[in-house]
C-alpha positions as CSV (number, residue, x, y, z in Angstrom):
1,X,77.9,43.8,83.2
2,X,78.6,43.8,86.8
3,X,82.1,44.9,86.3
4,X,81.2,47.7,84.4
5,X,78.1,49.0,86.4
6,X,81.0,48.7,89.5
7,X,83.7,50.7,87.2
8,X,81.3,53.4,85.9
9,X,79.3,53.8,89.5
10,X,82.8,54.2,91.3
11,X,83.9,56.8,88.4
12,X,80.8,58.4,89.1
13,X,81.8,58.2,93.0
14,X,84.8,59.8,92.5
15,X,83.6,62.8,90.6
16,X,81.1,63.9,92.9
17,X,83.4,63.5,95.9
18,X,85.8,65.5,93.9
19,X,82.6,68.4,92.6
20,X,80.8,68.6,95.1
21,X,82.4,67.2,98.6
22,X,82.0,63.6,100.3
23,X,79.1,64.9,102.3
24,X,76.6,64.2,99.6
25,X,78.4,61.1,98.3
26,X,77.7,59.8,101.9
27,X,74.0,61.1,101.3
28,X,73.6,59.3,98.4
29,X,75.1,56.0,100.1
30,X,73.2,55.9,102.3
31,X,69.5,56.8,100.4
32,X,71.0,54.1,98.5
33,X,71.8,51.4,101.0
34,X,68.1,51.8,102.6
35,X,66.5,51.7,99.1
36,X,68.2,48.5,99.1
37,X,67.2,47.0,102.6
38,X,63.5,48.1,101.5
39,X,63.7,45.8,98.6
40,X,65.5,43.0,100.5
41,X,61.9,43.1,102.6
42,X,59.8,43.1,100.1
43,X,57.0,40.0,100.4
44,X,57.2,37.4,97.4
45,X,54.3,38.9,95.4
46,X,56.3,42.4,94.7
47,X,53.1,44.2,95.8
48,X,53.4,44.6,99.5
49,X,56.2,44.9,102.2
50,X,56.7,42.9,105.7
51,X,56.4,45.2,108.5
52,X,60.4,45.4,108.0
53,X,60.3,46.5,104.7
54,X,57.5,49.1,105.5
55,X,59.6,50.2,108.2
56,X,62.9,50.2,105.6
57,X,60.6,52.6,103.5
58,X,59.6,54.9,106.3
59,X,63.3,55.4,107.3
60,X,64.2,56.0,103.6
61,X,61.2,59.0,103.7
62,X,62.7,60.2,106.7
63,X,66.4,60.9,105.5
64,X,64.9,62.3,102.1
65,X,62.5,64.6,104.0
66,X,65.5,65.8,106.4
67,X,67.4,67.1,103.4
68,X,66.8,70.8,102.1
69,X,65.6,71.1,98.6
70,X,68.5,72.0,97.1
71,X,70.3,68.1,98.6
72,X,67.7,66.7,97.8
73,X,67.8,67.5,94.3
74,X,72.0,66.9,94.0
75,X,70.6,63.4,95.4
76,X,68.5,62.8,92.3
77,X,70.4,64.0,90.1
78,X,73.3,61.4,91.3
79,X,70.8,58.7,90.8
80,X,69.7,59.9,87.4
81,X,73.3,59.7,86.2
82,X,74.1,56.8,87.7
83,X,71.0,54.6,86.0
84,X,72.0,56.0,82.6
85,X,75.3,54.5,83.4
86,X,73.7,51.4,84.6
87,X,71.9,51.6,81.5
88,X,74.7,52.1,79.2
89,X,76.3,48.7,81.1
90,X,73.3,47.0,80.4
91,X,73.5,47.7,76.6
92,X,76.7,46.8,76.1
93,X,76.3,43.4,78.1
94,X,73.4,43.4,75.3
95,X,75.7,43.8,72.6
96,X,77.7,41.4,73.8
97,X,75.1,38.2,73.9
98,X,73.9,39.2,70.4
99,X,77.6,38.9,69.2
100,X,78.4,35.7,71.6
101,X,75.2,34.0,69.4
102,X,76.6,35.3,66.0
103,X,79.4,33.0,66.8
104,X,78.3,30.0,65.3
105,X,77.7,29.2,61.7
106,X,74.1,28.9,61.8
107,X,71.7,32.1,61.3
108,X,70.8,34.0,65.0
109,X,67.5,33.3,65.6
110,X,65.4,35.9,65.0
111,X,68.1,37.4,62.5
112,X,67.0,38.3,58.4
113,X,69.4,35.1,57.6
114,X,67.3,32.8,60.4
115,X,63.9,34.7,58.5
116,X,65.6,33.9,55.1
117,X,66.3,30.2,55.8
118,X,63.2,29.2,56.9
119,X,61.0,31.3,54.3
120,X,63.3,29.3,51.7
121,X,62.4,26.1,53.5
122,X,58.4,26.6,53.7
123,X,57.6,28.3,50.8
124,X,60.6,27.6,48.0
125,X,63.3,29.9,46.6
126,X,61.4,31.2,43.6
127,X,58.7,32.5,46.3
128,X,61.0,33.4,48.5
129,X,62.5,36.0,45.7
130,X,58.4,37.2,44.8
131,X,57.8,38.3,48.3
132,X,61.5,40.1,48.5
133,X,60.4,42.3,45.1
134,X,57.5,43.1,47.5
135,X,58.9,43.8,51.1
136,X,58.5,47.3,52.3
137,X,59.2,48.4,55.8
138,X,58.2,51.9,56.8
139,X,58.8,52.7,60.6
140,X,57.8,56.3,61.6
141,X,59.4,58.6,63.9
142,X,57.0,60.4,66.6
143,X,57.6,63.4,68.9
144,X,57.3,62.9,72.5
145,X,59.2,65.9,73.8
146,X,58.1,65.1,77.6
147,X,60.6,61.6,76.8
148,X,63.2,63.0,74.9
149,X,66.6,63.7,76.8
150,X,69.2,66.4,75.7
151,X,71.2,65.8,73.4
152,X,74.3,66.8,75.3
153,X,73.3,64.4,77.3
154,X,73.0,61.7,74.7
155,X,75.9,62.6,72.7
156,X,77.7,62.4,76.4
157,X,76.8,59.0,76.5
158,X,77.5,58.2,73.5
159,X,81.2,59.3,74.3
160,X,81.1,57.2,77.0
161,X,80.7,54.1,75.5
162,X,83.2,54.4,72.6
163,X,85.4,54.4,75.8
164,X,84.0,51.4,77.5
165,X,84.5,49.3,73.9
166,X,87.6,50.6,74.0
167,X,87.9,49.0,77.4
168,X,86.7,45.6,75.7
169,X,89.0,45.7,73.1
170,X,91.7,42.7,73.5
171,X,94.2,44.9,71.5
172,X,94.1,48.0,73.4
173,X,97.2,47.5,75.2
174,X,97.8,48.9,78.8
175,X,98.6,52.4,77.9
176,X,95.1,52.1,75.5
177,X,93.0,50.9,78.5
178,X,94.8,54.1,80.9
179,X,93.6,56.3,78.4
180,X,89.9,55.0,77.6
181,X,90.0,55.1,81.7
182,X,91.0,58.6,81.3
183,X,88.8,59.4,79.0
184,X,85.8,57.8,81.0
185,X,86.6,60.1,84.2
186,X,86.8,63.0,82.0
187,X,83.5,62.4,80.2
188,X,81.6,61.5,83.3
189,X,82.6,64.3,85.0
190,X,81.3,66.0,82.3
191,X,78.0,64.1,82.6
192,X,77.8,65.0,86.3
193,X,78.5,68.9,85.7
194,X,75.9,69.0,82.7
195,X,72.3,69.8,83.5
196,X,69.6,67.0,82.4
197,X,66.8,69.9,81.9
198,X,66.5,72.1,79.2
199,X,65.8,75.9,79.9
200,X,63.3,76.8,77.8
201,X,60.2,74.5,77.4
202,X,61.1,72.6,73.6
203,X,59.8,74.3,70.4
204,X,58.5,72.0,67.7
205,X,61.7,72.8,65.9
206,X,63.5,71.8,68.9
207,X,62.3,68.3,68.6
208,X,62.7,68.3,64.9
209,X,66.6,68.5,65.6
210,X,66.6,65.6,68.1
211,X,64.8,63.8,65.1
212,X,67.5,64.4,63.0
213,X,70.2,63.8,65.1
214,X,68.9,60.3,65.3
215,X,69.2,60.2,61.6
216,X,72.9,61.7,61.6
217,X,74.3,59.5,64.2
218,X,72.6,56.0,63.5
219,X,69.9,56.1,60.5
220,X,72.0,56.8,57.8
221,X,74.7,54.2,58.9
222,X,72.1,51.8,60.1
223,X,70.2,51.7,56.8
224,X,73.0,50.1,54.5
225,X,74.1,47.7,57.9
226,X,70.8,45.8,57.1
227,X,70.3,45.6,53.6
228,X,73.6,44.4,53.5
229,X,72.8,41.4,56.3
230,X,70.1,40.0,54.1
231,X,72.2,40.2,50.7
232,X,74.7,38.2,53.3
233,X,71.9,35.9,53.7
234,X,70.9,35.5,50.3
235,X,74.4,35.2,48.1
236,X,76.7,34.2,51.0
237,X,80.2,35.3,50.2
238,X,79.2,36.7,46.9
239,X,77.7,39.4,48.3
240,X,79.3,42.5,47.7
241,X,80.7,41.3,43.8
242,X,76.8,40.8,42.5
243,X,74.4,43.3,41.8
244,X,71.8,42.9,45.4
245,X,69.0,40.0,45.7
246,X,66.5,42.5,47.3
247,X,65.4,46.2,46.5
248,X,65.9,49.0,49.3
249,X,62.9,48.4,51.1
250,X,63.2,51.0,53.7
251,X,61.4,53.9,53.8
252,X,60.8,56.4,56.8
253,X,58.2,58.9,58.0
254,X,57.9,61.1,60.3
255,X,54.8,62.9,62.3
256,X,57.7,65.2,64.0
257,X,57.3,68.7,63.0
258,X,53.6,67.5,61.2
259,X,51.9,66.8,63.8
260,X,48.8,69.5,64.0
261,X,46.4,67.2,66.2
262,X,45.7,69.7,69.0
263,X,49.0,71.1,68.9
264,X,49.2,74.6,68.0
265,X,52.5,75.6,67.9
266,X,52.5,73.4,64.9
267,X,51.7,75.4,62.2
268,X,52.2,75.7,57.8
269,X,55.8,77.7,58.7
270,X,57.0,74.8,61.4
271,X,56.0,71.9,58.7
272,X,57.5,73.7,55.5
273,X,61.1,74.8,58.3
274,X,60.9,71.0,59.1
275,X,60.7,69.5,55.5
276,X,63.8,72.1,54.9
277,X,65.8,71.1,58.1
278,X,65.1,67.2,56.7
279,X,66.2,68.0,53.6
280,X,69.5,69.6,54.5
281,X,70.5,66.5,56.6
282,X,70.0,64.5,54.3
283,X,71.9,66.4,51.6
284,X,74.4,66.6,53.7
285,X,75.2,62.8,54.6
286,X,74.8,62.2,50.8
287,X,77.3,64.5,50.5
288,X,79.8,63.4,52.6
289,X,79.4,60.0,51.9
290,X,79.7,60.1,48.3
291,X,83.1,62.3,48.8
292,X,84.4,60.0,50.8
293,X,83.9,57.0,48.8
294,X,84.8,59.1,45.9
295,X,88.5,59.7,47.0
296,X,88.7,56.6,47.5
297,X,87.8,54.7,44.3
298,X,91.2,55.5,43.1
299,X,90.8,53.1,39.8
300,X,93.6,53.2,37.2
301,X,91.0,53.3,34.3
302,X,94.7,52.2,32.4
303,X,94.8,49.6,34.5
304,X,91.1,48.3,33.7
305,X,91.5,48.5,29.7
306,X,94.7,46.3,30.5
307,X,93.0,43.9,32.6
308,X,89.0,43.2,31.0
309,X,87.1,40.3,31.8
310,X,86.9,37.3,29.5
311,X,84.6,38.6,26.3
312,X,85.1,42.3,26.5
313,X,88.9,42.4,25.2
314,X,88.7,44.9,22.7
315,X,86.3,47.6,21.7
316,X,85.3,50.3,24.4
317,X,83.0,49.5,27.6
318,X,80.0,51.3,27.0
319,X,79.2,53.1,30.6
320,X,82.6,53.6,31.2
321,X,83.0,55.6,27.9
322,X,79.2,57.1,28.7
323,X,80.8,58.2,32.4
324,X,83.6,59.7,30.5
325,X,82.1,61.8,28.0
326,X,79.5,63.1,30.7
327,X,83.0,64.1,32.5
328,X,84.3,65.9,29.3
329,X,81.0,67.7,28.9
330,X,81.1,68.7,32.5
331,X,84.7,70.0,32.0
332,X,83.6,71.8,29.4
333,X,80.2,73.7,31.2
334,X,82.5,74.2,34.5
335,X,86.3,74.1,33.5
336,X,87.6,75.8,37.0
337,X,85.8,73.4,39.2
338,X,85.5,70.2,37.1
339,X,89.1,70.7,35.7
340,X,90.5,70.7,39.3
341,X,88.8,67.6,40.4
342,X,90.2,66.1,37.1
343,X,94.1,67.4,37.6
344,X,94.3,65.7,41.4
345,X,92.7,62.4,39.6
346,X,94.4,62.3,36.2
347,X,93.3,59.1,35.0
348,X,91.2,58.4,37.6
349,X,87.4,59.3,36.4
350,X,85.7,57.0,38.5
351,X,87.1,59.1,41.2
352,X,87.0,62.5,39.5
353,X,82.7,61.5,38.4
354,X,82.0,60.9,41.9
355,X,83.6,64.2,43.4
356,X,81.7,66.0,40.9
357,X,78.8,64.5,41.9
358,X,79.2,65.6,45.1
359,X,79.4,68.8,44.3
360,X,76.6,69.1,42.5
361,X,74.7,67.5,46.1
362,X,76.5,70.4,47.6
363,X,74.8,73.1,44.7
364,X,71.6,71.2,45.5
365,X,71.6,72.1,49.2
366,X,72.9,76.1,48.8
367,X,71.0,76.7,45.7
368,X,71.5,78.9,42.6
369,X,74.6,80.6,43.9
370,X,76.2,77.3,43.4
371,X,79.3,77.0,40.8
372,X,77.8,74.2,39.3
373,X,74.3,72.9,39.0
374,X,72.5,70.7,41.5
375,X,70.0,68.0,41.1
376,X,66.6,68.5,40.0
377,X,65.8,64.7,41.8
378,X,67.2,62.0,43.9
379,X,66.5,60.1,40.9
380,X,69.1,62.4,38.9
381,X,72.0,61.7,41.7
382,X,70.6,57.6,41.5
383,X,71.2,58.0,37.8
384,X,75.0,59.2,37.7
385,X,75.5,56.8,40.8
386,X,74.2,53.9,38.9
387,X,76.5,55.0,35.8
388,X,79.6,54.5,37.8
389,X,78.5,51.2,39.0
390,X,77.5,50.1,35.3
391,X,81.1,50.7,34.7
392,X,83.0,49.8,37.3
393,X,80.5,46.2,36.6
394,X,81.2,45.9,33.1
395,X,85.3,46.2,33.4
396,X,85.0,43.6,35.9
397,X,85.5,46.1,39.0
398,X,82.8,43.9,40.9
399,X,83.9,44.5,44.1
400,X,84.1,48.1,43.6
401,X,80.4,48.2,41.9
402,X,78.8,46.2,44.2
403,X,80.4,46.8,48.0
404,X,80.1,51.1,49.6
405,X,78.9,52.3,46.2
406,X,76.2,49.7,46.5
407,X,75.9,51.5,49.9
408,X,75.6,55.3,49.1
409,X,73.2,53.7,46.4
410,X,70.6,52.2,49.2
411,X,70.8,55.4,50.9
412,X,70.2,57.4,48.0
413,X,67.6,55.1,47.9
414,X,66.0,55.0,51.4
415,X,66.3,58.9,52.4
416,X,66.2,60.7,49.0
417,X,66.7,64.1,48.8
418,X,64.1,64.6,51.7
419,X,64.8,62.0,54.6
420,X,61.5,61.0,55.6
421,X,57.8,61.2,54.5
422,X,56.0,63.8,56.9
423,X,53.1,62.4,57.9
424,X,50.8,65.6,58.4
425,X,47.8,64.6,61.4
426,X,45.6,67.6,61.8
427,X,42.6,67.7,64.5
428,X,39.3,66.6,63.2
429,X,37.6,69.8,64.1
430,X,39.7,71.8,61.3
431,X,38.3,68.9,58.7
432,X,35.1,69.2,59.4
433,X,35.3,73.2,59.3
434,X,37.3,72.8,55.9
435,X,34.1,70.4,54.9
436,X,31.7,72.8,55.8
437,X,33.4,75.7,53.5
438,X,33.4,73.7,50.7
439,X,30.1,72.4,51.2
């Protein structure tokens, strides 16, 4: 962690000498080196200072106070960048102890395989399986614009540290690492040069977007990452050619853009704009998720019928004819769309079903003016996904059942068509006048 607090602190050096002059990197040295002797005479019990730390402190004031506003701010502002790069470093060194621990072959403590073992242990596997039919875990996003940084910023970051793993990476190579070195003066330059307030106060729709953005950029990916860890935990290596040992058990809300409780730019219009803009994310990642596994399940159905598991060698499979015959009759409503996606997979239908289901999760987000219909339901899209796995199951496809379809399935599954509940908190005043009226 050291090494990359030194690497990103002297990167961050470098810019500012280079953006704004050596003068206020000298500035911010030296606020920097008294901070430090302050702390160094700080007494034991962290609430007071020796008279040589007081006196540290007074000569920190003083430089501060000499500067006009406008150093003074550059100052902060090189410290805020510099402790979300510390931060960053601290994260990663994070990452890196959790992974050191998942070395061994025993669960990490505190992991869903440690919880798994040891529920097993006290209670029994039969028991065990009861409460996993039961588990629901609902965390709920809140709105605290005063907290919440830019995204720029955060997407910044972000950039920032696919560098440093880059860095981290024992196959990078030499010209890899010059790059990801590259790449890290570029974006923290960019940091620097980017401002860390907004310039308009943020709207209630403003912090719906940051809400979502969490949702593009980790939720969505998150969500299949730990149903998967406790399937790990419960069928070891089979775990990914079996149907799951645990239902989705997920399932988000959200006060953001519902919130009424003394807020008053929260009204009817923000909650319905929200439930739409939650909606269309979500549609979205559905979307692009199931394309992508769909172009990939390039299954030779020829291949399957030649190939069938022990005790299905003759007579047809019945999803996989069911999957078919919903494709003809698909071909048959929409011929230009359906019988394009069928010419680039010719005897491919897993792969032709699934783009057209994607499609339709398209129609479902513009609407009517769609060339083919959407869904009515999550439910509908859970239905066709669930044909496709039936199939691929029952030709003996396990792997193909059971591993990213089983994915897009638990997201289908966790987010629906809408994302996350909103969880509507109004002031208790407009209940008790609502009361009164119907009273």
């Amino acid at each position: 962690m050291r090494r990359d607090v030194r690497l990103l602190g002297e990167i961050l050096g470098q810019v500012i000498r280079e953006s704004d002059g050596q003068d206020l990197l000298d500035d911010v040295e030296s606020l920097r080196r008294r901070v430090i002797d302050a702390r160094r005479h700080d007494s034991t019990d962290g609430n007071h200072h020796t008279p040589d730390g007081a006196a540290a402190d007074d000569h920190a004031a003083a430089l501060v106070a000499s500067w006009p506003a406008s150093r003074a701010e550059a100052v902060a502002r090189a410290f805020t960048v510099y402790f979300h790069l510390a931060n960053l470093a601290e994260e990663h060194q994070r990452i890196r102890a959790l992974r050191a621990r998942d070395a061994g072959a025993e669960p990490v403590r505190e992991s869903l395989a440690a919880a798994v073992d040891s529920l097993g242990t006290a209670i029994g596997a039969d028991a065990r399986a009861g409460l996993l039919t039961r588990l629901e875990v609902h965390p709920v996003l809140t709105a605290h614009p005063t907290e919440a940084r830019r995204r720029a910023i955060t997407e910044a970051l972000r950039r920032i540290s696919t560098e440093l793993d880059l860095l981290d990476s024992a196959g990078a190579g030499a010209s890899g690492r010059a790059e990801a070195l590259r790449r890290l003066r570029e974006e923290i330059d960019l940091l620097w040069r980017t401002s860390a307030l907004r310039q308009v106060a943020m709207q209630p729709l403003d912090e719906v977007r940051s809400g979502t953005a969490i949702f593009d950029e980790t939720l969505f990916r998150l969500a299949p990452s730990v149903y998967r860890s406790l399937d790990r935990a419960l069928l070891g290596d089979q775990s990914g050619a079996a149907p799951p040992a645990a239902p989705a058990f997920l399932r988000f809300g959200s006060w953001i853009g519902a919130d009424r409780d003394g807020n008053p730019s929260v009204t009817a219009d923000v909650t319905e704009q929200t439930a739409r803009i939650q909606a269309d994310h979500a549609l979205r990642a559905l979307e692009n998720a199931t394309t992508r596994i769909g172009r990939s399940l390039t299954i030779d159905a020829g291949l399957l019928a030649a190939h069938r598991p022990p005790g299905r060698a003759t007579g047809p499979v019945r999803a996989q004819t069911t999957l078919v015959t919903a494709l003809d009759a698909a071909q048959r409503a929409h011929p230009a769309v359906v019988g394009e996606l069928v010419s680039h997979a010719a005897g491919e239908p897993f792969r032709a079903f699934l783009l057209f289901t994607a499609r339709r999760l398209q129609a479902t987000r513009l609407g009517p003016a769609a060339p083919v219909p959407g869904y009515a339901s999550a439910a509908e899209f859970l239905a066709d996904l669930r044909l496709v796995q039936r199939a691929l199951a029952e030709t003996g496809a396990t792997r193909q059942a059971f591993g990213e379809l089983q994915h897009l399935i638990w997201q289908a599954e966790t987010f629906g068509f809408h994302l996350a509940e909103l969880e509507v908190r109004q002031h208790s005043a407009v209940h008790a006048a609502a009361l009164r009226e119907l009273r």
